[in-house]
C-alpha positions as CSV (number, residue, x, y, z in Angstrom):
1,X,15.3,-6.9,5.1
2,X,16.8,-9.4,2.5
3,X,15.1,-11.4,0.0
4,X,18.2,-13.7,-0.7
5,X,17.7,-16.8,0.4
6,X,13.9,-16.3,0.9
7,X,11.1,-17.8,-0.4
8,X,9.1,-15.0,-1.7
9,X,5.0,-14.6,-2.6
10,X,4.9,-12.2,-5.8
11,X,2.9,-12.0,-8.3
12,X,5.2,-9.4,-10.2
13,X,7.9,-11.4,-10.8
14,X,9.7,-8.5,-12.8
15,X,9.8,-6.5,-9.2
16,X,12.1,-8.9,-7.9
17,X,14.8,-8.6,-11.4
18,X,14.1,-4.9,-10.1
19,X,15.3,-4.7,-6.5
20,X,17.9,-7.1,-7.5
21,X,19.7,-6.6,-10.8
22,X,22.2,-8.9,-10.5
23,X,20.2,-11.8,-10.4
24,X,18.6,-14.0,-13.3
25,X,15.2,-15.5,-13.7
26,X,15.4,-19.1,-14.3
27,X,12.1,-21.8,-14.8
28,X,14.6,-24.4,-14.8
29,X,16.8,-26.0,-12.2
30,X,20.6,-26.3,-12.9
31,X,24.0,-26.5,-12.1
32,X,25.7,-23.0,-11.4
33,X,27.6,-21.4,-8.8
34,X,28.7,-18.3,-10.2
35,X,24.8,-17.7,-10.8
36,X,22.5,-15.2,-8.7
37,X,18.4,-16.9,-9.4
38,X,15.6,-15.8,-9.4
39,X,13.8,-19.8,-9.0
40,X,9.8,-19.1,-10.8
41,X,10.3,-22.3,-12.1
42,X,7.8,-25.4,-10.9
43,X,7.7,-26.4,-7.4
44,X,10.4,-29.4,-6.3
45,X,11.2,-31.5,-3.3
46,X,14.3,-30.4,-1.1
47,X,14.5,-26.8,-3.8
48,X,16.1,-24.7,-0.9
49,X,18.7,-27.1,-0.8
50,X,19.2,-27.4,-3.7
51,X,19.6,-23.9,-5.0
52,X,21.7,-23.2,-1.7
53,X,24.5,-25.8,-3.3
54,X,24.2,-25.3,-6.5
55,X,23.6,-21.5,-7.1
56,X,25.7,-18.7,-5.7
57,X,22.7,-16.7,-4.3
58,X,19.1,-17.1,-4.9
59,X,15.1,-16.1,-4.2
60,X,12.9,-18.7,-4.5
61,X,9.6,-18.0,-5.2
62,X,7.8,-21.6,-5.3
63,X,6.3,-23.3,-2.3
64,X,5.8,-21.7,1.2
65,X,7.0,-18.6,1.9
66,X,8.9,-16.3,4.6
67,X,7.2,-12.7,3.2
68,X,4.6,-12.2,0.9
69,X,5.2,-8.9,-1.2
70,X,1.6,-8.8,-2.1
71,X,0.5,-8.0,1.3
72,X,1.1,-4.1,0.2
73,X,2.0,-3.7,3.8
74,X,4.9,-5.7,3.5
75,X,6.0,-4.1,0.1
76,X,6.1,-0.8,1.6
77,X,7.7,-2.1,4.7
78,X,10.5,-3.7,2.5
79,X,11.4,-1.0,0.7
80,X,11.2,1.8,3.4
81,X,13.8,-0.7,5.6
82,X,16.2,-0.4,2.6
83,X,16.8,3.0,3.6
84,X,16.3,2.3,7.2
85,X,12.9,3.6,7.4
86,X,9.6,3.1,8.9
87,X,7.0,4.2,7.0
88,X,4.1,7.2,8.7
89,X,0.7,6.1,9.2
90,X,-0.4,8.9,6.7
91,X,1.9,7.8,3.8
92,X,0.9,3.9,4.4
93,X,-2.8,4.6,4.6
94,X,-2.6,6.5,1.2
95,X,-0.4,3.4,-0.3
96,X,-2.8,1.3,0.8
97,X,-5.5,2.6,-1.4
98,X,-3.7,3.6,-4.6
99,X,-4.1,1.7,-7.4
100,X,-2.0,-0.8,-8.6
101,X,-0.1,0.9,-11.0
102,X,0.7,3.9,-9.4
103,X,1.5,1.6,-6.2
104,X,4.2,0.0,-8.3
105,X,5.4,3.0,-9.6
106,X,5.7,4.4,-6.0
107,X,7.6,1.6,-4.9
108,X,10.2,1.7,-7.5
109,X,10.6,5.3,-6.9
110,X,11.3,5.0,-3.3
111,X,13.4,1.9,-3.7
112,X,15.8,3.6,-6.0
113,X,15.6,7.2,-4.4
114,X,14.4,6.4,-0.8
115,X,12.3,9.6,-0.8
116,X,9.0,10.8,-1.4
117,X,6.9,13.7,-1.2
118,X,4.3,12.0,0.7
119,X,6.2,12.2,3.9
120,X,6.4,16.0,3.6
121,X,5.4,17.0,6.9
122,X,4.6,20.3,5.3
123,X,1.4,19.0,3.2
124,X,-1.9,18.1,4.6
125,X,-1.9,14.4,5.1
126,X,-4.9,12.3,4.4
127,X,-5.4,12.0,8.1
128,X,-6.0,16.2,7.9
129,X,-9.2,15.4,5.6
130,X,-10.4,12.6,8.2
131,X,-10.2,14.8,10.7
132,X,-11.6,17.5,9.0
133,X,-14.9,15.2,8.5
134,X,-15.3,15.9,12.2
135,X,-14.7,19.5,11.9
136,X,-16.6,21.9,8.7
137,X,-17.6,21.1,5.5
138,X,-15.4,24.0,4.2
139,X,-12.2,22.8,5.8
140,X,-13.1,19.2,4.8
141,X,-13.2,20.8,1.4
142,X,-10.2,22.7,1.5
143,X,-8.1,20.0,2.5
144,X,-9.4,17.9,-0.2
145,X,-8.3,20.3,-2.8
146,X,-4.9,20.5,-1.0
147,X,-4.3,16.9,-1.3
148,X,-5.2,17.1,-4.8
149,X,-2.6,18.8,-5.7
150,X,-0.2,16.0,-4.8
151,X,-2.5,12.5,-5.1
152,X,-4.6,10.8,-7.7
153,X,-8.5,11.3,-6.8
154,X,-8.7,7.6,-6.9
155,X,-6.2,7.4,-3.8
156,X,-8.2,10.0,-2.3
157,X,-11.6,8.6,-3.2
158,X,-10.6,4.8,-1.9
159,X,-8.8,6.3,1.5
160,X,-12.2,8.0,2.1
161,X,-14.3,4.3,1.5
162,X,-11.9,2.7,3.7
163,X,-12.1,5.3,6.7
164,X,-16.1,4.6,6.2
165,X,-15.6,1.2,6.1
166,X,-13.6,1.3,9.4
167,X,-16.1,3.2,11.3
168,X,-18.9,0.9,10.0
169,X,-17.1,-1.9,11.3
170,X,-15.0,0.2,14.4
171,X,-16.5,-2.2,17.0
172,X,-14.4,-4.9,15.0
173,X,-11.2,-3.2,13.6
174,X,-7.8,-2.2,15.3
175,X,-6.1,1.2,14.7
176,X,-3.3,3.3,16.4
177,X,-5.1,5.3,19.0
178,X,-4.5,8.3,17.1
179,X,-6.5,7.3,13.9
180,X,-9.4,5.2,16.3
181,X,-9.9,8.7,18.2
182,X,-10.9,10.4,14.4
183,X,-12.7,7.4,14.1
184,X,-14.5,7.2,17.2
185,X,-15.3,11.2,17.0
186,X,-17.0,10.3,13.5
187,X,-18.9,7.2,14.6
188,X,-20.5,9.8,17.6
189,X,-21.7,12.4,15.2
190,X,-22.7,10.9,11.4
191,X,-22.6,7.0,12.2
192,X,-26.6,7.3,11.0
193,X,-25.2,8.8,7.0
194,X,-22.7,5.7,6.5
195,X,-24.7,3.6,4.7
196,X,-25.8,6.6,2.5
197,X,-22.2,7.4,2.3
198,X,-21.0,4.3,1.0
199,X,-23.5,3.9,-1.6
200,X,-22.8,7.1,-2.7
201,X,-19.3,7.1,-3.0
202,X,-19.4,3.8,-4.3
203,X,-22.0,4.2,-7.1
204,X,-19.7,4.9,-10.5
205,X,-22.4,7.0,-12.4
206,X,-21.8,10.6,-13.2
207,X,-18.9,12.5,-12.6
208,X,-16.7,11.4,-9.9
209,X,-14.9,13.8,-8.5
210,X,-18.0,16.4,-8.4
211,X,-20.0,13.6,-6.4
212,X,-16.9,13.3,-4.0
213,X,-16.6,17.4,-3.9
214,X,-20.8,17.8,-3.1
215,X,-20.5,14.7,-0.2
216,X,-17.8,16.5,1.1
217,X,-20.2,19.8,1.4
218,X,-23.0,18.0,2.7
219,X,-21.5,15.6,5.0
C-alpha cells in the first residue's frame, strides 16, 4: 500500500516525513515539479489536480480521504504490507490497546525493521491469558507474568478491559471464530462477575498492577 497520491487522515503529521523521507511538508501551494509534498496546508478546490501537475509526487492530507491512519487498524495494516505482511490476531489485539506512544514507537520500529518480537510464536500471546481465564487462576496468573516480561502492563491491563468489554456486549460484536469461542466459553461460566470486573479493573486507586494480579487469582 502507497500513500502517494492519496489523500491521507493523520493526525501525526511527522509520521508521514517518516515513512517517506524524501518528501517535504508544505502549508502552501506552489509551483514545483522536482518537489515530493507533503500538502497540510488549507483545504482548496480542484487540490488533487493541482498538486498532480504541479508537484512531482505528493500526499495530501486536506479534504476527504482514501485511508485514515488513525484507525490503528489501518496503521498496522500499512506498515505490515510494506514487508508484505499480514498482521496475527494476537499482535493486532495487543496494538490495539497500547498506548499511544508506545503504539508509535512500535510502528516505526516495524516500518524500518519489519520485525517484532510480538509475533514470536514461541511467547504466550495475549490470546494464552484469555484463554487461560477459562482455565485456572494459577495458569491465568502464570501467563500474565509471562507476558510481562515482553509488554507494558498498560497493554496488558487495556487488552483484558476490552476482552470484558466484548463479552459484555458478545451478542453485538463480531470476532474470528477462534477469539468468539474464548469469548463464548467465558460468557458461559463468569458472565454474572463482569460488571464487578470492569469496575474493578477500571477504578485507578491503589496499586495497579497488584489489583490486576489479585483479579486474576480470584476470577
Amino acid at each position: 500500500m502507497s500513500l502517494i497520491g492519496k489523500t491521507v487522515s493523520i493526525s501525526n503529521k511527522g509520521l508521514l516525513e517518516f515513512f517517506y523521507p524524501s518528501f517535504e511538508k508544505k502549508d502552501k501551494l506552489f509551483f514545483d515539479k522536482e518537489t515530493r509534498v507533503i500538502y497540510v496546508g488549507e483545504p482548496k478546490p480542484n487540490i488533487i489536480r493541482f498538486l498532480t501537475l504541479n508537484t512531482k509526487e505528493f500526499i495530501n492530507t486536506v479534504g476527504i480521504s482514501d485511508i485514515d491512519l488513525d484507525e490503528r487498524e489501518n496503521m498496522v495494516k500499512f506498515v505490515y504490507e510494506k514487508h508484505n505482511k499480514t498482521v496475527k490476531d494476537n499482535t493486532k489485539e495487543i496494538l490495539l490497546n497500547m498506548s499511544e506512544l508506545d503504539f508509535i514507537n512500535y510502528v516505526k520500529k516495524y516500518w524500518v525493521g519489519g520485525y517484532s518480537e510480538l509475533d514470536d510464536d514461541k511467547k504466550f500471546t495475549i490470546f494464552d491469558l484469555y484463554k487461560a481465564l477459562n482455565d485456572t487462576n494459577s495458569k491465568a496468573v502464570y501467563v500474565y507474568f509471562s507476558l510481562r516480561e515482553y509488554l507494558e502492563f498498560g497493554t496488558v491491563k487495556n487488552s483484558l478491559v476490552t476482552f470484558f468489554e466484548k463479552v459484555r456486549d458478545i451478542n453485538d460484536i463480531s470476532a474470528n471464530p477462534y477469539y468468539m469461542r474464548i469469548l463464548q466459553d467465558f460468557n458461559s461460566k463468569k458472565r454474572k462477575n463482569l460488571k464487578a470486573l470492569l469496575e474493578y479493573l477500571l477504578f485507578d486507586e491503589g496499586d495497579q498492577e497488584y489489583k490486576l494480579v489479585s483479579l486474576l487469582y480470584n476470577i
